[in-house]
Backbone bond lengths (Angstrom), bond angles and torsions (degrees), N, CA, C in turn:
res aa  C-N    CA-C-N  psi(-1)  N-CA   C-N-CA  omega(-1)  CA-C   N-CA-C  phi
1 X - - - 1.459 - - 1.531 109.57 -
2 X 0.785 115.70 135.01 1.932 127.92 -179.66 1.636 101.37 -106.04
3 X 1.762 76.18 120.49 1.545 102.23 175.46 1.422 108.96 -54.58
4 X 1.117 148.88 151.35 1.062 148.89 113.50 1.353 139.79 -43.00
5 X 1.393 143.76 108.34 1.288 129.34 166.93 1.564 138.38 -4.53
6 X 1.453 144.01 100.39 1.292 109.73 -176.81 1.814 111.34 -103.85
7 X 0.827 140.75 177.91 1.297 142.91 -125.40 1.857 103.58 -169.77
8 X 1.321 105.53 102.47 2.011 99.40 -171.47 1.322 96.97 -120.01
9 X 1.523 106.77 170.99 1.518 111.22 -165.12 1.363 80.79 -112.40
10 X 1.449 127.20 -178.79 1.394 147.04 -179.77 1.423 121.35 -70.21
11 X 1.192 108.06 -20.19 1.843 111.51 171.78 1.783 88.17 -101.04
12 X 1.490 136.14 -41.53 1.356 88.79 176.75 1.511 127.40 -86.95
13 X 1.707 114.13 -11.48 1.443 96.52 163.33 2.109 124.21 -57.24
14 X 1.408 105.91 -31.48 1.646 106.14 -176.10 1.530 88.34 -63.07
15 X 1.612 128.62 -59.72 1.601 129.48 -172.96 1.902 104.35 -30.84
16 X 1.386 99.24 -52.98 1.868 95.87 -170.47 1.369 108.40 -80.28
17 X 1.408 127.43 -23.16 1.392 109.37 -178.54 1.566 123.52 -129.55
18 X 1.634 90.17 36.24 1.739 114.07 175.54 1.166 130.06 5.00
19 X 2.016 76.58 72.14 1.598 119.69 -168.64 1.335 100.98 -115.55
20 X 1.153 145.22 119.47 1.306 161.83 170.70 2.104 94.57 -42.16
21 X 1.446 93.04 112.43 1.798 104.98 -177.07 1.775 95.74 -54.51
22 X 1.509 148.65 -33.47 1.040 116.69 173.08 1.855 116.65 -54.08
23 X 1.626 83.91 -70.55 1.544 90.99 -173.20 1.879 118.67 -30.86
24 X 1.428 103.62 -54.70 1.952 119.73 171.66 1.975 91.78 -27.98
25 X 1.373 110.97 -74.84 1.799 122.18 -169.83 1.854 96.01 -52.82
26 X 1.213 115.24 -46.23 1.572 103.82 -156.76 2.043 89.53 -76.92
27 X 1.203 135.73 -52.49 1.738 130.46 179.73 1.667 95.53 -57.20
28 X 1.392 124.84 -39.53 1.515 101.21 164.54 1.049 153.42 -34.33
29 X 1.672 94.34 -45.73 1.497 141.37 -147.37 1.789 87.93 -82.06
30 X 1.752 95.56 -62.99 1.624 102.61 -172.35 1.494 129.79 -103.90
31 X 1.119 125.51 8.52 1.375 140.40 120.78 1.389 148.96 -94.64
32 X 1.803 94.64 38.22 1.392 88.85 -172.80 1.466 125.53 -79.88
33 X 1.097 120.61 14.75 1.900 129.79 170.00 1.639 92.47 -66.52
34 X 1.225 137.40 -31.29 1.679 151.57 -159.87 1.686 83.01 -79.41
35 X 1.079 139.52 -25.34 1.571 115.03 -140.52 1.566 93.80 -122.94
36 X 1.621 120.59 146.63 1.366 115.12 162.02 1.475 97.14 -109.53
37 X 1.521 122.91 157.95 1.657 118.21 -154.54 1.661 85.27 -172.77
38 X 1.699 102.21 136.41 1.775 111.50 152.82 1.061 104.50 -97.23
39 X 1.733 122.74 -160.93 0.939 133.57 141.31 1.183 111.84 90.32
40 X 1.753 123.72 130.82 1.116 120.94 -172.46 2.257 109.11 -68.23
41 X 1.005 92.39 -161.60 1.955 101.38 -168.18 1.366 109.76 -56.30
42 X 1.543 105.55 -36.00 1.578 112.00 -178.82 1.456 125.31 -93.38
43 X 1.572 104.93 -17.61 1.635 103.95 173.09 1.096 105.36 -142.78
44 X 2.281 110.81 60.22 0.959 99.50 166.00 1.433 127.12 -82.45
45 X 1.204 150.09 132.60 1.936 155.63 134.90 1.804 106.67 -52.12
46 X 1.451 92.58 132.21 1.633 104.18 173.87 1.829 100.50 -105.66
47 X 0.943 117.29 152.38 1.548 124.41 169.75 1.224 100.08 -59.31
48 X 1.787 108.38 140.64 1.665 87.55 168.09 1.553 149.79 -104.21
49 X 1.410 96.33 46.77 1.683 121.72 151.81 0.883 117.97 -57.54
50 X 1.788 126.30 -27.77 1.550 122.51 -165.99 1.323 110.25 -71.01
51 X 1.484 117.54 -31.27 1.226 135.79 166.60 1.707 108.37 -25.29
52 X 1.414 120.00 -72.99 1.704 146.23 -178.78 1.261 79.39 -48.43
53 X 1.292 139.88 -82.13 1.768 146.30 -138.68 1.759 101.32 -55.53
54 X 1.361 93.89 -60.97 1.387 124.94 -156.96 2.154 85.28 -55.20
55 X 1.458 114.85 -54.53 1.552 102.30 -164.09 1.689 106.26 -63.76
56 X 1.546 113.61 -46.35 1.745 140.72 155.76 1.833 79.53 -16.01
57 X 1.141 113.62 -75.75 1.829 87.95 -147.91 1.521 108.88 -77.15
58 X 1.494 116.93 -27.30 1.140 135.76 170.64 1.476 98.64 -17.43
59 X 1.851 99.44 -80.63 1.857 110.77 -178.13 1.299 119.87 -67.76
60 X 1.530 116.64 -11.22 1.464 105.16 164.28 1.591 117.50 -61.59
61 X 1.323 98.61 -55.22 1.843 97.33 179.50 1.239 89.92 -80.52
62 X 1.219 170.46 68.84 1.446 163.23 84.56 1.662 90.12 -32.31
63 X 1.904 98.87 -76.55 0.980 103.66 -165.64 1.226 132.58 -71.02
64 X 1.133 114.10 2.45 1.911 107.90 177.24 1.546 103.79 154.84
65 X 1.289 105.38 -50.16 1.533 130.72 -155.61 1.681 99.71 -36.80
66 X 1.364 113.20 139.77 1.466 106.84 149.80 1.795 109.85 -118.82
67 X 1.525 100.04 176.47 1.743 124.38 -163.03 2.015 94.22 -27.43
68 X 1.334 117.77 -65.67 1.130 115.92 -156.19 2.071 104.72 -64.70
69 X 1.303 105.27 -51.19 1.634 107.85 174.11 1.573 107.93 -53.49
70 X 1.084 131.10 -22.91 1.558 120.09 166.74 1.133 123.77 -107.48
71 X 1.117 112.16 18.13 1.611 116.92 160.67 1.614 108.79 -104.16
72 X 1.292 106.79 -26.68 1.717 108.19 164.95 1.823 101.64 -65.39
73 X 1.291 114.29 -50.07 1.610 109.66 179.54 1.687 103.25 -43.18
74 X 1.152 100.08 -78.31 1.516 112.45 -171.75 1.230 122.93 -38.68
75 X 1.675 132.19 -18.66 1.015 124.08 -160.65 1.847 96.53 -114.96
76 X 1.481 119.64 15.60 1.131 114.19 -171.69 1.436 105.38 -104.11
């Protein structure tokens, strides 16, 4: 059986990766080349890979990282 794609809105990606729903919109906001997404501005859904990405930058700036050092992560 073939999975289907699933597709989350921004309160349930912060819900799965108990990420505070601002912060989830603001790593959206500035990595969004990282994200595949439908939906017009108001009902947009991210694939839910963004989920994986979204915790990935989380621990980058955990650890120190700023915008430009995790976009070198991300793009490897």
């Amino acid at each position: 059986m073939i999975k289907l794609k699933e597709w989350l809105t921004i309160a349930e990606l912060a819900e799965r990766t108990a990420i505070p729903e601002p912060s989830v919109r603001r790593y959206l906001k500035i990595f969004s080349d990282f994200f595949t997404y439908k939906g017009g501005s108001r009902g947009k859904r991210f694939e839910e890979t963004a989920a994986k990405v979204l915790i990935r930058i989380k621990q980058l700036y955990d650890e120190g990282y700023q915008k430009e050092g995790i976009i070198g992560f991300l793009r490897k």
